[in-house]
MMTF fields as JSON, N, C-alpha, C and O atoms, coordinates in Angstrom:
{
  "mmtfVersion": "1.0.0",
  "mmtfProducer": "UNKNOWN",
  "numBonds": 339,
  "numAtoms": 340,
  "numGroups": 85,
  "numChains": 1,
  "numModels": 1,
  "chainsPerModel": [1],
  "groupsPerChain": [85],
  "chainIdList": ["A"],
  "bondAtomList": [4, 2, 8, 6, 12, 10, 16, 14, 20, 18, 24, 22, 28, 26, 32, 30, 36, 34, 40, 38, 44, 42, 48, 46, 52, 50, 56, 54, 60, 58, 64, 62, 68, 66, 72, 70, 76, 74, 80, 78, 84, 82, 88, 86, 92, 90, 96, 94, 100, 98, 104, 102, 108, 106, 112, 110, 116, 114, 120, 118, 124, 122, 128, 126, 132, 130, 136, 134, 140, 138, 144, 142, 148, 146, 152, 150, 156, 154, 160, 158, 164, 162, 168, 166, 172, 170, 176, 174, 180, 178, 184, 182, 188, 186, 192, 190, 196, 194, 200, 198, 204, 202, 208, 206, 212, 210, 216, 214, 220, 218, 224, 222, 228, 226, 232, 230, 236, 234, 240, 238, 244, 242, 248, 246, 252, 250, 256, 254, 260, 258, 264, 262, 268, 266, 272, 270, 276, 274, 280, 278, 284, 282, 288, 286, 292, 290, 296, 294, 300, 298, 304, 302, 308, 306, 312, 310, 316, 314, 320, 318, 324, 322, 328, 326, 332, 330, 336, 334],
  "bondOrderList": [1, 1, 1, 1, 1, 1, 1, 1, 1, 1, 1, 1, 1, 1, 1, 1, 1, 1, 1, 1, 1, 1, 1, 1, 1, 1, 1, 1, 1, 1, 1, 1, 1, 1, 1, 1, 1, 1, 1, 1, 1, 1, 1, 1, 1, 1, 1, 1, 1, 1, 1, 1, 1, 1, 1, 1, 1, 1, 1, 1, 1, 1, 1, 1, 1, 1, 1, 1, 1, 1, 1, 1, 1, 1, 1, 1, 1, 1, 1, 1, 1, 1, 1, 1],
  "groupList": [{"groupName": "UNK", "atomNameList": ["N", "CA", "C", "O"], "elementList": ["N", "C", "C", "O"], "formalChargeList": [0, 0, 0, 0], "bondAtomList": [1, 0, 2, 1, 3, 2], "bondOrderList": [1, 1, 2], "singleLetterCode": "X", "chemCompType": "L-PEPTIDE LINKING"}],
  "groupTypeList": [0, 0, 0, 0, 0, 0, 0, 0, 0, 0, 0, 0, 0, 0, 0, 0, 0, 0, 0, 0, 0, 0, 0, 0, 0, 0, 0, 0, 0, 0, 0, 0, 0, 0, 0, 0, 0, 0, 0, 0, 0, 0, 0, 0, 0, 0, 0, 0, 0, 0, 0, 0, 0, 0, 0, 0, 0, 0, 0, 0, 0, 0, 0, 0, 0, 0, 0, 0, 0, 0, 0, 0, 0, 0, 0, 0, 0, 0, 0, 0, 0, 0, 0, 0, 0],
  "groupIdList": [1, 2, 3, 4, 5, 6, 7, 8, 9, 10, 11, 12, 13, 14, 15, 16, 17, 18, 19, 20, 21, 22, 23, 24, 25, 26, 27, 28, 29, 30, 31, 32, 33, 34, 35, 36, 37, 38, 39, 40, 41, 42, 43, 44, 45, 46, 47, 48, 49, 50, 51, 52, 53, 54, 55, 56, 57, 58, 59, 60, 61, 62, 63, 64, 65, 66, 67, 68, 69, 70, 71, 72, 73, 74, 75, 76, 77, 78, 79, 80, 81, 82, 83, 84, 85],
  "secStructList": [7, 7, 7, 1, 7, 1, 1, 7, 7, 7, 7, 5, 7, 7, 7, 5, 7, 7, 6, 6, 3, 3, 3, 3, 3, 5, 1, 1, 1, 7, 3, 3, 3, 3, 3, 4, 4, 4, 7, 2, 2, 2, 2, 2, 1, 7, 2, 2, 2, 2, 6, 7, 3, 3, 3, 3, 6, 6, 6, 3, 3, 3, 3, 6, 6, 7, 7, 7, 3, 3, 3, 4, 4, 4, 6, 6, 7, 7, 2, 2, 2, 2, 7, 7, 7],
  "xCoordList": [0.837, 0.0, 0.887, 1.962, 0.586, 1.824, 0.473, -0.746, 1.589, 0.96, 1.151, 1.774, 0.573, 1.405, 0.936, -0.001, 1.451, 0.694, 0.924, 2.097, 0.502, 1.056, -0.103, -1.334, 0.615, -0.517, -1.434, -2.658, -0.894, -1.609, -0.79, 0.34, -1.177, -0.495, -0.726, -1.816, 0.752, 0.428, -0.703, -0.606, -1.155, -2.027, -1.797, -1.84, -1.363, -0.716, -2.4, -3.388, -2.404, -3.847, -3.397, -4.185, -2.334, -1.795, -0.022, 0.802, -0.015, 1.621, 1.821, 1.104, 3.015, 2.962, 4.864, 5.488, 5.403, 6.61, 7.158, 7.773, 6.803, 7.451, 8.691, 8.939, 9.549, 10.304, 11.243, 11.897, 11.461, 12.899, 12.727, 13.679, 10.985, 10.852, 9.808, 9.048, 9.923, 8.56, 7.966, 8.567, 6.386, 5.391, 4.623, 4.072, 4.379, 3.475, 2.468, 2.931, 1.302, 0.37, -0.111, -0.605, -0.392, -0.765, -2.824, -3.492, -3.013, -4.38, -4.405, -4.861, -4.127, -3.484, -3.135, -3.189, -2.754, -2.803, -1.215, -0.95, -0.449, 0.912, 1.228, 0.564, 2.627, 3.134, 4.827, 5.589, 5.351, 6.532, 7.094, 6.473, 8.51, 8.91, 10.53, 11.501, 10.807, 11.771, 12.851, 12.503, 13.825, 14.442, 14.386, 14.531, 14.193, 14.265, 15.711, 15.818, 16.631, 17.85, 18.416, 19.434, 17.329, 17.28, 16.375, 16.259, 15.787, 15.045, 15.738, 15.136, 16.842, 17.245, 16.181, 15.912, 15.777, 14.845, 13.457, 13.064, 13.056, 12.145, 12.604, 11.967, 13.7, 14.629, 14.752, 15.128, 14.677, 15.449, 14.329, 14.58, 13.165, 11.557, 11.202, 11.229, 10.844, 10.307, 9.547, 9.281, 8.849, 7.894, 6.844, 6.052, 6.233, 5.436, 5.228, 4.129, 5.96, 6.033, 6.108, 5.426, 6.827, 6.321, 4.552, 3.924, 4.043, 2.468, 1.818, 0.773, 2.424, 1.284, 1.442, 1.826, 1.225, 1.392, -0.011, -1.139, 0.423, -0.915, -0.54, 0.477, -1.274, -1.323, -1.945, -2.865, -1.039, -1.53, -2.188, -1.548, -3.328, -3.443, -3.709, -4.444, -2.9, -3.281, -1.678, -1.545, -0.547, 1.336, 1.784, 2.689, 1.714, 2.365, 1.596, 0.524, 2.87, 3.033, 3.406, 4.431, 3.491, 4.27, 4.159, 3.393, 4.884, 4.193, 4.101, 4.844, 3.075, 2.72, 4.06, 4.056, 5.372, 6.369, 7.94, 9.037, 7.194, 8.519, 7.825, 6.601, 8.817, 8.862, 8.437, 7.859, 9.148, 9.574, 8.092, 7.509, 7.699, 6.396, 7.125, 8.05, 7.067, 7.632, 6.512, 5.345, 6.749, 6.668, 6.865, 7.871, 5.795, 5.765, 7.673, 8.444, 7.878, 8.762, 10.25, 11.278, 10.093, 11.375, 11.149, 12.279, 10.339, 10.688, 10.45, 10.824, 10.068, 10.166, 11.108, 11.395, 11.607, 13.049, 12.863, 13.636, 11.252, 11.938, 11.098, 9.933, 11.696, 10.773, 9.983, 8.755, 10.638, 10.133, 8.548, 7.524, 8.789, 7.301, 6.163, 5.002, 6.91, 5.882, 5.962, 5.616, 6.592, 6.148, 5.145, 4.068, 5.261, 4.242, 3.676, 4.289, 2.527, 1.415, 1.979, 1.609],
  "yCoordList": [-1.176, 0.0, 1.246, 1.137, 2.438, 3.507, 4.8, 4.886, 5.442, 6.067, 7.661, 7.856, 8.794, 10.006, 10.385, 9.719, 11.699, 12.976, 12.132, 12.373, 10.664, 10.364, 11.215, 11.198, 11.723, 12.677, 13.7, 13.736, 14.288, 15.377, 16.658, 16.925, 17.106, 18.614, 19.753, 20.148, 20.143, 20.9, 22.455, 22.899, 22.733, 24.448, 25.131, 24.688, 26.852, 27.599, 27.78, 27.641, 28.105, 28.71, 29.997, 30.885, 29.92, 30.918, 31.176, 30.481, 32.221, 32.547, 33.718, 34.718, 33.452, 34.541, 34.541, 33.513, 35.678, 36.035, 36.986, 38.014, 36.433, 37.108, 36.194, 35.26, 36.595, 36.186, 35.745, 34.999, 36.415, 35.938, 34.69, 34.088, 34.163, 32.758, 33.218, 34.182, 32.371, 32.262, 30.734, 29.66, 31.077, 29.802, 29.909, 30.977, 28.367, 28.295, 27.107, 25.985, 27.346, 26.92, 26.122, 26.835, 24.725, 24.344, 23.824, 23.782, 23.555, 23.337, 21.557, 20.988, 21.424, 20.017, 19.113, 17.944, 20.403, 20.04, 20.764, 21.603, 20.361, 20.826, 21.948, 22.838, 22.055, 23.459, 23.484, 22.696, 24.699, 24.553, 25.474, 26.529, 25.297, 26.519, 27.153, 26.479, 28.19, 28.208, 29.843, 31.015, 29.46, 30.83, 32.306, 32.337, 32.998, 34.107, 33.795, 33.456, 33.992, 33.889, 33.091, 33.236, 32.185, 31.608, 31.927, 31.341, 33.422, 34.301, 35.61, 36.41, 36.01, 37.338, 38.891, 39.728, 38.518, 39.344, 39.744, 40.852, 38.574, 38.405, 39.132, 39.75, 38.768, 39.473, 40.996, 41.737, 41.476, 42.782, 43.59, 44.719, 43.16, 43.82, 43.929, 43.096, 45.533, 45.482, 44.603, 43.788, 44.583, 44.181, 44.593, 43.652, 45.718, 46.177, 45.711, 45.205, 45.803, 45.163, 43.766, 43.408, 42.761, 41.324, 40.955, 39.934, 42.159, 41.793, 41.719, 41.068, 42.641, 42.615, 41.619, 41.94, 40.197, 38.826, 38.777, 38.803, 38.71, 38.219, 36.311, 35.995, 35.452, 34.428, 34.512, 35.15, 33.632, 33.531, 32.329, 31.602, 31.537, 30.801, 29.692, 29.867, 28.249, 27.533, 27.476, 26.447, 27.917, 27.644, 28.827, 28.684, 29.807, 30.614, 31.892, 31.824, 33.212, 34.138, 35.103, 34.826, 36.777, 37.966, 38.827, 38.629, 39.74, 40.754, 42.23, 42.518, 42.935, 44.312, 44.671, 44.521, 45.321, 46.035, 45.073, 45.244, 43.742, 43.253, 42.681, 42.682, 42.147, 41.947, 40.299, 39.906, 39.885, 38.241, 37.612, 38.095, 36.564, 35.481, 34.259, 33.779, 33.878, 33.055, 31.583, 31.758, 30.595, 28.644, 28.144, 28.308, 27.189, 26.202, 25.381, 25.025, 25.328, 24.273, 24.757, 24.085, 26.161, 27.051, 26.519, 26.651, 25.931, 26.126, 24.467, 23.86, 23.992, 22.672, 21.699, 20.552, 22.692, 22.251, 21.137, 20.212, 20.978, 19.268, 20.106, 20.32, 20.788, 21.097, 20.258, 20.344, 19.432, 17.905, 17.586, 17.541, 17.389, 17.064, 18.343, 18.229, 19.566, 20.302, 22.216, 23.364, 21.593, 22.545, 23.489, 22.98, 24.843, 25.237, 25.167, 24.548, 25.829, 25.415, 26.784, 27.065],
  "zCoordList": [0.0, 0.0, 0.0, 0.59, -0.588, -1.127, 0.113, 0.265, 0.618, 1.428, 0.883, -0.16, 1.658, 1.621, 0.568, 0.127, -0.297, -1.528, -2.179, -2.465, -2.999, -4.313, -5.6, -5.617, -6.319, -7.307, -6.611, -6.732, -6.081, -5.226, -5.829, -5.422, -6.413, -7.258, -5.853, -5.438, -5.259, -4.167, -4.733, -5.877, -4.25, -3.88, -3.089, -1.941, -3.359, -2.074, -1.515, -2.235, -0.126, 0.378, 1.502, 1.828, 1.879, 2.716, 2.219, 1.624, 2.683, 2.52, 3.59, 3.613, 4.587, 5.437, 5.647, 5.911, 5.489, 5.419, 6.376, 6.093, 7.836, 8.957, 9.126, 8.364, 10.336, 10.741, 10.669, 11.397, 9.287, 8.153, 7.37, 6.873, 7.233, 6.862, 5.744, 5.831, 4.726, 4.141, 4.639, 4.64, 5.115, 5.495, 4.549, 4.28, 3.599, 3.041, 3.578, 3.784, 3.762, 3.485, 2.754, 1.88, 2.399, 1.176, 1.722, 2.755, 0.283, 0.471, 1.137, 2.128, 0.701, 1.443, 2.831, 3.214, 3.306, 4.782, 4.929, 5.79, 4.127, 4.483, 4.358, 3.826, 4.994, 5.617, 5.324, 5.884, 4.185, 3.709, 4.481, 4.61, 5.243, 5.855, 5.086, 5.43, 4.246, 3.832, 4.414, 4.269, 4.892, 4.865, 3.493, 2.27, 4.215, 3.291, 2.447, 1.268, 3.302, 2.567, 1.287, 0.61, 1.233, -0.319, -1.939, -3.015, -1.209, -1.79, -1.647, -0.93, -2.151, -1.919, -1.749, -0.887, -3.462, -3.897, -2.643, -2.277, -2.294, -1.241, 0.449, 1.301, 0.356, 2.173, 1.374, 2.282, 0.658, -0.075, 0.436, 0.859, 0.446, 0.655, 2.472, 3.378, 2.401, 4.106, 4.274, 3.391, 5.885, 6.257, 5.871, 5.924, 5.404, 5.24, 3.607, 3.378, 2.702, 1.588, 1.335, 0.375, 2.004, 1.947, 2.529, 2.249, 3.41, 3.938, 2.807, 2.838, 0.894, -0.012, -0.826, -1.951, -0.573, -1.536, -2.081, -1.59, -3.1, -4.652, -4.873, -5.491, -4.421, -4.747, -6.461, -6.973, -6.945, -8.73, -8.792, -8.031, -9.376, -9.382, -8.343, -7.371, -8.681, -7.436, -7.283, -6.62, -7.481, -7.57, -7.745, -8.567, -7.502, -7.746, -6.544, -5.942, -6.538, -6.067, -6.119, -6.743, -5.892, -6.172, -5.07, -4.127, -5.18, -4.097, -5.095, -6.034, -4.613, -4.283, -5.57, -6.791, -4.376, -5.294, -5.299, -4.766, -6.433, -6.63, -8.026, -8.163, -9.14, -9.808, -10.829, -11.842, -9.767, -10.01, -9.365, -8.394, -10.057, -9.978, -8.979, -9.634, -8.2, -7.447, -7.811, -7.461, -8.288, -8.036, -7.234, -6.545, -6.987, -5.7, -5.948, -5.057, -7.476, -7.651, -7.405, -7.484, -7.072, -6.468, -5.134, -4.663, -4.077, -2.763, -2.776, -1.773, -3.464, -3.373, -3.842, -3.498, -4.951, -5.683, -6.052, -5.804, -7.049, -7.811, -8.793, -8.458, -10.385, -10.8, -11.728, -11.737, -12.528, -12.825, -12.4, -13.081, -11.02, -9.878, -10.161, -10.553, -9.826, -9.331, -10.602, -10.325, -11.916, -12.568, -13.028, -13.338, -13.154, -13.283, -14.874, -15.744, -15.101, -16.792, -17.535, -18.675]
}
């Protein structure tokens, strides 16, 4: 018996970027925790500017005043698995 996400295409449902971390949320149940520091672009932005995240879709993300579209398959790092359309 094969347990665990098999074919479960993750979904962001929350994203919250205090504490020098990005937390994601998935619709799923799970919860990704990644340092800022592997997001330059993302640590470069106040607090007040990481609070304005635009979820895209059901994989993706931006904020307010930054540029770059952020993928589930950037913080999950298999992009193979979890590319975006």
């Amino acid at each position: 018996m094969t347990e665990g996400y098999i074919n479960i295409k993750p979904e962001i449902e929350f994203i919250n970027t205090e504490n020098k971390l990005i937390q994601v949320s998935l619709k799923d149940g799970r919860k990704l925790i990644i340092p800022l520091d592997k997001f330059k672009s993302i640590k470069k932005l106040n607090i007040e500017q990481r609070k304005k995240i635009q979820i895209i879709g059901a994989d993706a993300f931006t904020f307010d005043d930054c540029a770059e579209v952020y993928h589930l398959e950037q913080l999950l790092g298999s992009y193979t698995n979890y590319k975006h359309n």
